[in-house]
C-alpha positions as CSV (number, residue, x, y, z in Angstrom):
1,X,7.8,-35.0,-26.1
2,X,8.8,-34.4,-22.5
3,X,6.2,-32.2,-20.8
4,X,7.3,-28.5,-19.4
5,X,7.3,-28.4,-16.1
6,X,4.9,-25.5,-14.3
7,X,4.1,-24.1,-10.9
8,X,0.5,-23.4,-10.2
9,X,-0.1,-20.2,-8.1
10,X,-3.7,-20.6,-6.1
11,X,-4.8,-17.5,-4.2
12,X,-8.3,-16.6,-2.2
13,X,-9.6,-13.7,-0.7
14,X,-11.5,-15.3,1.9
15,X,-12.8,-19.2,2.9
16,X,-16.0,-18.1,1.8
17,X,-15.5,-17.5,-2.2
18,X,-16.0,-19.8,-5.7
19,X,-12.1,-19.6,-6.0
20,X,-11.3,-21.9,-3.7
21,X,-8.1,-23.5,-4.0
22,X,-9.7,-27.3,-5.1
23,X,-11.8,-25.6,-8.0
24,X,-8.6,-23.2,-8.8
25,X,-6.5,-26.3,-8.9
26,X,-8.6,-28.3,-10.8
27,X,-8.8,-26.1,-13.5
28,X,-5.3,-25.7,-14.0
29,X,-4.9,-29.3,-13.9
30,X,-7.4,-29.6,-17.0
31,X,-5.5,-26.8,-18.7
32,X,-2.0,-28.3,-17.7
33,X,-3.4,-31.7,-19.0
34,X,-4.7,-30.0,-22.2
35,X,-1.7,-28.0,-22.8
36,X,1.5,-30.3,-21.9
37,X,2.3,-28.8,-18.6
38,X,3.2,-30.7,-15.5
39,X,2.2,-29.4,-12.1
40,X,5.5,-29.2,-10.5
41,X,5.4,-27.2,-7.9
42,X,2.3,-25.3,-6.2
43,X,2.2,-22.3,-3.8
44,X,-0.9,-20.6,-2.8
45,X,-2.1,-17.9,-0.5
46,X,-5.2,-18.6,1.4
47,X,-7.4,-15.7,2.9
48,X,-5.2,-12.5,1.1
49,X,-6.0,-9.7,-0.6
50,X,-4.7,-9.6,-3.8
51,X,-4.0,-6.0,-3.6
52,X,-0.7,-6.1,-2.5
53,X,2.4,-8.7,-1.7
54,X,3.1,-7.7,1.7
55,X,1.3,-10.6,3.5
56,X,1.6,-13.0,0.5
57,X,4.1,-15.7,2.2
58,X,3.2,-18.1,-0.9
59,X,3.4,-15.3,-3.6
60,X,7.0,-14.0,-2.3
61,X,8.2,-17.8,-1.7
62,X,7.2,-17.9,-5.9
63,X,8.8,-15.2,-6.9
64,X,11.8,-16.1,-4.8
65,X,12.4,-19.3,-6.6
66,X,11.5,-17.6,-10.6
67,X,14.7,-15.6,-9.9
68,X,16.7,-18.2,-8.8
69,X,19.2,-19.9,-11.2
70,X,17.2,-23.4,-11.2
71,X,13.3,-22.6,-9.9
72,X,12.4,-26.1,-11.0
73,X,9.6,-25.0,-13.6
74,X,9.5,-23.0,-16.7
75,X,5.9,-21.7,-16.2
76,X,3.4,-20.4,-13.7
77,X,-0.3,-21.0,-14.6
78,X,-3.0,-18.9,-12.8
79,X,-6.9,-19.8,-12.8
80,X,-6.9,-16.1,-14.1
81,X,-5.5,-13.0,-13.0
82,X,-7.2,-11.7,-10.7
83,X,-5.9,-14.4,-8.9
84,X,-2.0,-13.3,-9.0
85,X,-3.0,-10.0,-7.7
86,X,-5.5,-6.7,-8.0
87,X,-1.9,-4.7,-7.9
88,X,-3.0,-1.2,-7.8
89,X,0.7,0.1,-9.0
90,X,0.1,-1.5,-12.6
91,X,4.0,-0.9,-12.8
92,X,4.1,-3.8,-9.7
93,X,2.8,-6.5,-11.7
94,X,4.5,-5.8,-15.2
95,X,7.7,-5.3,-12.9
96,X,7.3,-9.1,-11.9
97,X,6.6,-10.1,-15.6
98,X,9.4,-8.5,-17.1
99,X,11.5,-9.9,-14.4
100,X,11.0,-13.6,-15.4
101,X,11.3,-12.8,-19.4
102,X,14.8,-11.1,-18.5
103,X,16.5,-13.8,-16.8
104,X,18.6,-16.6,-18.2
């Protein structure tokens, strides 16, 4: 059994935090390992708040490619997630969610 390609999404608030992009990475990695994933592509956003996706260069570059017709994965694994955003328009993130379960 082939395994399913992924892209890992790695975001930090600030250089200063446990989340840090090696200890977010790693963990997916287990999981991805675990689970039959392959890490295929990786974007991250280093030093954002998660609270919007204005000036998240790595987040928009992600969502960019899902809604392409060939993004090269089939999944995006987050550490958890808080790390793919503190949205404060709930809507926001379901919006991004159903947009990936609609398309071919």
């Amino acid at each position: 059994m082939q395994p399913i390609r992924a892209a890992q999404y790695l975001r930090m608030s600030t250089e200063y935090q446990k989340y840090s992009f090696e200890n977010q990475s790693a963990a997916i990695a287990e999981y991805a390992r675990i689970h039959g994933f392959v890490v295929a592509e990786s974007y991250n956003d280093a030093a954002r708040s998660g609270l919007s996706l204005r000036q998240r260069r790595g987040l928009q570059r992600l969502l960019t490619d899902v809604v392409s017709t060939k993004p090269g994965f089939q999944v995006i694994l987050v550490y958890d997630v808080s790390r793919w955003g503190r949205f404060q328009d709930i809507d926001e993130a379901a919006y991004y969610e159903f947009l990936r379960l609609t398309l071919p």
